[in-house]
N, C-alpha and C positions, 0 to 999 in steps of 0.2 A: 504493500500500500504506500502511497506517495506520503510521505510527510508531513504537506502543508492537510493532507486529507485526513489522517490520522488525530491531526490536532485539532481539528472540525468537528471530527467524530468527541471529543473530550468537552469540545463548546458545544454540542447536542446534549448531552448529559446533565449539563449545567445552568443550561436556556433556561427551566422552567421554575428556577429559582430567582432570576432576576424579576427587579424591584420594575416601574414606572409604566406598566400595561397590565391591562387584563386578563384574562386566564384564556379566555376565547383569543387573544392576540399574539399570546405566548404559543400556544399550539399551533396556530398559522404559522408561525415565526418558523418555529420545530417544522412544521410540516414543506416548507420552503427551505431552509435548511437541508434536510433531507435529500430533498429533489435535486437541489446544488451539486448532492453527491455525486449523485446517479449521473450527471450531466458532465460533472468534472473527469468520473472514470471513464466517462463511456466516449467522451472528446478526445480523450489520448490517442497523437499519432505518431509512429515510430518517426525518429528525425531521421534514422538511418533510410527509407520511403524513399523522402526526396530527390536523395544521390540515384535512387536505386531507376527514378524513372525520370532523372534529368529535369526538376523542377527548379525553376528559377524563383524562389522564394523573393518575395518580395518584388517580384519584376528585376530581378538582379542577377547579373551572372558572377560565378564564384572569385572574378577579382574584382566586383563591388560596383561594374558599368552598369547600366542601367540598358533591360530590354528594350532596342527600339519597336516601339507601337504607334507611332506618328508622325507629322511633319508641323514643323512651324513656323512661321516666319516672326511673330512677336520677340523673341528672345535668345540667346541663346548665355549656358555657361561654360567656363573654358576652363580647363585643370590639368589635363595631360591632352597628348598627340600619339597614336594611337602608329606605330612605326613596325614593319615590318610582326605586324599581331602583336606588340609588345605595347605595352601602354608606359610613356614616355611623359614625367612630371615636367611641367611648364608655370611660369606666371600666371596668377590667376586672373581670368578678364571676365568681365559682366557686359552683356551687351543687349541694346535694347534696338532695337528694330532695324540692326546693322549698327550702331554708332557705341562705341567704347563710353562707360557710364564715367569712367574719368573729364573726357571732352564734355559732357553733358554739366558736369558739376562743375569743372572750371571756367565755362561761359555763364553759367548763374553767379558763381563768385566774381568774376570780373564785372560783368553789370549791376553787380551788388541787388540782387532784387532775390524772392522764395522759387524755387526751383520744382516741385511737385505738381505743380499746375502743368507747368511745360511738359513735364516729364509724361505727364496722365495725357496730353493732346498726342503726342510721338507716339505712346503704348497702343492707344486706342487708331489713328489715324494715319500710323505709317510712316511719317514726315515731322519734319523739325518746323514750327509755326514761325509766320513771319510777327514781327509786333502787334500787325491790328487785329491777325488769327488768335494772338496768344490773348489779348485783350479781349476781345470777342467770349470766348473760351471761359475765361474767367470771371466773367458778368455773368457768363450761363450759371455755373456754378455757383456761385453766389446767392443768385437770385432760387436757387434750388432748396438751400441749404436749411433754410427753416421748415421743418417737420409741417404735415399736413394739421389741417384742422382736428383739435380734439385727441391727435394723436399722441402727445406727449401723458395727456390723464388718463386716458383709455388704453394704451397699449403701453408704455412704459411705468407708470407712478399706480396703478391701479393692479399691477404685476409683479413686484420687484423680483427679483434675482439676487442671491450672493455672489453669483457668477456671473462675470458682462458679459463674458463669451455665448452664452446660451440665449440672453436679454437681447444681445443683437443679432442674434439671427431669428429669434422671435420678431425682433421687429424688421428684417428683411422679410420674413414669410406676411407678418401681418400689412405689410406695404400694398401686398395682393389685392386686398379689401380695397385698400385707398385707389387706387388704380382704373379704371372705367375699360381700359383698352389691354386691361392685363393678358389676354391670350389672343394676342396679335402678334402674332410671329414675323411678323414685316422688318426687313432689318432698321429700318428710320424708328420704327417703334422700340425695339431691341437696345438699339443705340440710347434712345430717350428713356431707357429703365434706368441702362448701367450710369449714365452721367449722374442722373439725380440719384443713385445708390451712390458715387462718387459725393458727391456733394456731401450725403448725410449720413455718410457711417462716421463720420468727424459729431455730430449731433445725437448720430444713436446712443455712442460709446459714452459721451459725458452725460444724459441724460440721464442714460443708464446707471453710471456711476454716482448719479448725485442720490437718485432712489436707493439705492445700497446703501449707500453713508445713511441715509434716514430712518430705512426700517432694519436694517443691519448692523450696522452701527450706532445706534443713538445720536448719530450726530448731523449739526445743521446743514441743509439742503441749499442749495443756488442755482436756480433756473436762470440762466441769461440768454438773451435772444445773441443768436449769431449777426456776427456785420458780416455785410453781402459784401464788401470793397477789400476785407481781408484775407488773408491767406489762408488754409487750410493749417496751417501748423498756427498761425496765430488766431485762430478760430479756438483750436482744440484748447490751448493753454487758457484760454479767454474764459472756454465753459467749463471748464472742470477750478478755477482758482476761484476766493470770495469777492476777492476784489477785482477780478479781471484785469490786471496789470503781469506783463511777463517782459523780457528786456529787449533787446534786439538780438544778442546775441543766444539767447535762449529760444529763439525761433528760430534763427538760423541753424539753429544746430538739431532740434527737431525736426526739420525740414530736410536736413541734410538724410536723417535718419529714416524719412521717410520716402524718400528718393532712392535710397540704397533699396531698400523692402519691397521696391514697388513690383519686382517682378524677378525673376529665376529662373525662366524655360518653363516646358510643360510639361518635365517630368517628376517635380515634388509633389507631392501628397496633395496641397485643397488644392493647385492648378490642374491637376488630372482628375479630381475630383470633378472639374468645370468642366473637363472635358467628356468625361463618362456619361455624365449626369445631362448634360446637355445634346449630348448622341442621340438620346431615348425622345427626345422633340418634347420635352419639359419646357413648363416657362420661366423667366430669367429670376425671378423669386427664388423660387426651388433648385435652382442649379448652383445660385449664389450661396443660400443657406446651408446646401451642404458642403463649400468651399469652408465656412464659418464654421460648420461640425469639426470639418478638420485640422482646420487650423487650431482648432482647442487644443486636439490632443498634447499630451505632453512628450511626444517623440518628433513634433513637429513646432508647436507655434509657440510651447511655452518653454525652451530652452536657456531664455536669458534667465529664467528665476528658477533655474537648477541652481545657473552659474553666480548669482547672486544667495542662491541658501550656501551656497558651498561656501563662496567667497564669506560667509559673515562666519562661517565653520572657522576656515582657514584664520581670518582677522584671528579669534579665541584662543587659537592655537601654536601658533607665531607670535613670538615675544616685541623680537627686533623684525621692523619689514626693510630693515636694509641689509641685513643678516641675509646672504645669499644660502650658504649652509642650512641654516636651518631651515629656509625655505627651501629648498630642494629633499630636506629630509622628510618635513611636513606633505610634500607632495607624492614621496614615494611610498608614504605609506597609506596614501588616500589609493596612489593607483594596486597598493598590495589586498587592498579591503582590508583593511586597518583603520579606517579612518575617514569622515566624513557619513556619508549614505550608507556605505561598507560596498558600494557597486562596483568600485572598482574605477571610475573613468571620474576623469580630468573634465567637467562640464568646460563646453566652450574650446575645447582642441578638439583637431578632425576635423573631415567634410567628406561627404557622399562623392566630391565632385574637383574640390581645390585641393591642392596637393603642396603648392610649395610656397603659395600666400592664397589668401583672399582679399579681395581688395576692397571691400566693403570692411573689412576689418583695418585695415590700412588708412583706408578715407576718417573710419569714424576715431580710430584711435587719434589722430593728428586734431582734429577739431571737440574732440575731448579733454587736449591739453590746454586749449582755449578755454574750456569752460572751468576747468578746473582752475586753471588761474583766478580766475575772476571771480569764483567761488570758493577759493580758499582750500580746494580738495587735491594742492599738488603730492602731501605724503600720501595719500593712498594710490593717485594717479601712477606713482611712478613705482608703488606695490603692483598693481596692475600688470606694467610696462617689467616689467621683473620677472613677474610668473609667466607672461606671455612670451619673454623670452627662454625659460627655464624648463616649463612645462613638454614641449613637444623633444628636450633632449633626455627629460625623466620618463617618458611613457619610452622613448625609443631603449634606453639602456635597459630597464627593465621588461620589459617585454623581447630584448635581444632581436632587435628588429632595427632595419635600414630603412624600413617606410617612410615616407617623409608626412611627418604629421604636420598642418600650419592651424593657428590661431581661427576662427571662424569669428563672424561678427558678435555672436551673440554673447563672445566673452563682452567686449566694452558697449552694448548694446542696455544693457543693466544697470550699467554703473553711468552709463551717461544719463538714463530718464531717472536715477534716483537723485541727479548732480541736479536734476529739471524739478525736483521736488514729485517729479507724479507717483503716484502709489502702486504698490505692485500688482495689484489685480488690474490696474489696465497696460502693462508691458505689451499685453499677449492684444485686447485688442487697438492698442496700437500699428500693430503687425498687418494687423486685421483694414486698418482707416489708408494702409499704405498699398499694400497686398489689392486689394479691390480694383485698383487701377490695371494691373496685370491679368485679373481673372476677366473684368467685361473685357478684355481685350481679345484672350481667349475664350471667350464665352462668343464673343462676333465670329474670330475667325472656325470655328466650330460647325457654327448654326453656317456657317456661307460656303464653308469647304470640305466639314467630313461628312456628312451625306451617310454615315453606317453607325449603326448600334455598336457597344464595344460589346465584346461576346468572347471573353478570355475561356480557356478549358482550364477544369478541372478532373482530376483525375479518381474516380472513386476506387478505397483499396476497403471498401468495406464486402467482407464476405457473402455470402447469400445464406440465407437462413430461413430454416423449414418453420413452416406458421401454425403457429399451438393455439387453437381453440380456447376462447374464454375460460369454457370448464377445465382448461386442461391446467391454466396459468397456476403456476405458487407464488 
């Protein structure tokens, strides 16, 4: 018997002594319990299977490339070059509809103005906007951005959530409602969902958040109406703070962060989600909402608040953070499971894709050290800038390995919204108000270019078995 089952069996025995339900609730309890069982033993499948009939678990072949199942033109990410059948590490590049997401950020920095707006025209539209396009663009949005009538008492504050992630894709599916032309599959119509989901996942998220603080928290609520002439990143800091006040450089750096996030190809998890889901000729509610299912999970969207439980681990643990010794000792014993979650991994090293940088990690770390300055957080900053260089030589020497591990964003992706003051339950949909731009993108080119159901095989290795009549069962 498995273990974790064994000790189930021990919390069965003991269920019907617990205090705070009734005796009818307690047996329910027991009797689901039970069932758990049955479902736990009876789900077991040998891992040795997979090898046996060449299953790419996870869409992955066994050096960790991802199955190709499509084509795209919204994105693409770069991490090795693939030479002679060998897969060959390179600099990491982020690319968004052909254009190096480097050039994208350093012409927003040189014209000193918020960059995610632009970014979200290129994703969705193929092309870099001329000024009056980008203006244009921007007034849309804007003008989008305050929630329909009724909707913020009715679907948000009349529902709360301890979780935003769940709240905002509740209020993606309840948008349906608001909608008159919701199963118009016309792409002009298609177009006119995702902007204005564009617009207002920046409004869901803090609405959302304000309800949590209220009925979750005990603590005071601040509904503030969005300005239509501000930026998405200075929107978001506007509706979630009491005062509505945030710096310049604190948008900037939000912004930036949100420009990194906006997109990744169409092989992660909620963008394939967009594209599954949207195969099946769904409407763009429901194809988004389950982008936001997935992005919850915590193998996918909620990564930076591994890397910040770790990180507060780590701070407790560590005397001196300029102690390089002892920081490398602290780390090898996190990667021995000694330490930390006991899981064994460094949150925030590795990548499914980047191999010998990430450049999203690269962009945010350099404008992290801006913020840290200004905010007083250079010793921890340069604790950061310590482990991230320490880290990917402590997982290689212990694991006795030459793989090249690099930093991923989601190490300073944490520490920079905690330097913004926002709180850790909306990290993840954060991801989510950045992310959206990348998904109606592929959520367009989908509905306009795959034309087939996704329809992957699975493989059944469960036996055949003779059928025993009711009277017969024990």
């Amino acid at each position: 018997m498995f273990p974790s089952v064994a000790l189930r069996w021990h919390f069965l025995y003991t269920m019907l002594s617990v205090g705070g339900c009734t005796l009818e609730e307690k047996f329910e309890n027991l009797m689901v319990q039970k069932l758990s069982l049955k479902v736990e033993l009876n789900d077991q499948i040998n891992p040795n299977l997979y090898q046996e009939y060449d299953v790419k678990r996870g869409l992955r072949y066994s050096d960790g490339r991802g199955v190709l199942v499509g084509l795209t033109q919204v994105g693409d990410v770069v991490g090795y070059e693939v030479r002679d059948g060998k897969k060959i590490a390179v600099p990491g590049k982020l690319i968004y509809r052909g254009y190096d997401i480097e050039d994208l950020i350093r012409d927003t920095v040189s014209h000193d103005e918020f960059g995610f707006e632009q970014t979200a025209y290129l994703l969705l539209f193929g092309e870099l906007p001329t000024v009056q396009q980008l203006q244009e663009f921007k007034t849309l949005l804007g003008s989008r951005r305050t929630l329909p009538d009724n909707f913020t008492e009715d679907m948000i504050m009349k529902a709360p959530s301890p979780d935003i992630m769940n709240k905002l894709a509740r209020s993606v599916l309840a948008s349906y409602s608001y909608d008159s032309h919701a199963e118009d599959f016309s792409v002009s119509n298609i177009l006119r969902q995702c902007i204005e989901l564009i617009a207002r996942f920046s409004t869901f998220s803090a609405y959302a958040y304000q309800a949590k603080r209220r009925y979750y928290d005990g603590r005071s609520m601040y509904i503030h109406n969005p300005v239509p002439e501000l930026s998405t990143a200075e929107n978001f800091l506007r509706l979630i703070r009491s005062d509505k006040h945030y710096t310049k450089l604190e948008a900037e750096t939000l912004d930036l962060a949100l420009i990194l996030h906006a997109e990744h190809g169409g092989g992660n998890n909620s963008t394939f989600s967009i594209h599954v889901v949207s195969s099946t000729d769904t409407d763009t509610y429901s194809a988004i909402a389950s982008a936001v299912g997935s992005l919850k999970g915590r193998r996918h969207g909620g990564a930076n608040i591994k890397v910040m439980e770790m990180m507060d681990n780590i701070k407790e643990n560590v005397k001196d953070w300029g102690n390089e010794e002892e920081i490398k000792a602290y780390l090898r014993k996190i990667v021995r499971k000694e330490a930390n979650d006991r899981s064994g991994l460094i949150y925030g090293q590795g990548h499914a894709v980047y191999t010998i940088s990430d450049p999203r990690a690269i962009l945010l770390r350099e404008k992290a050290g801006e913020l840290a300055k200004e905010k007083g957080f250079m010793d921890e900053y340069n604790f950061y800038k310590t482990i991230d260089r320490l880290a990917p030589l402590v997982i290689q020497e212990e694991k006795n390995s030459d793989k090249k591990i690099c930093t991923n964003v989601d190490f300073y992706s944490g520490f920079v919204y905690s330097m913004l003051n926002i709180p850790r339950e909306l990290y993840t949909p954060i991801f989510a108000i950045s992310r959206i731009a990348g998904w109606a993108a592929h959520r367009m080119e989908e509905v306009i270019a795959g034309g087939r159901i996704y329809r992957p095989a699975y493989k059944s290795v469960l036996p055949s078995k003779e059928f025993i009549p009711m009277e017969d069962r024990t």
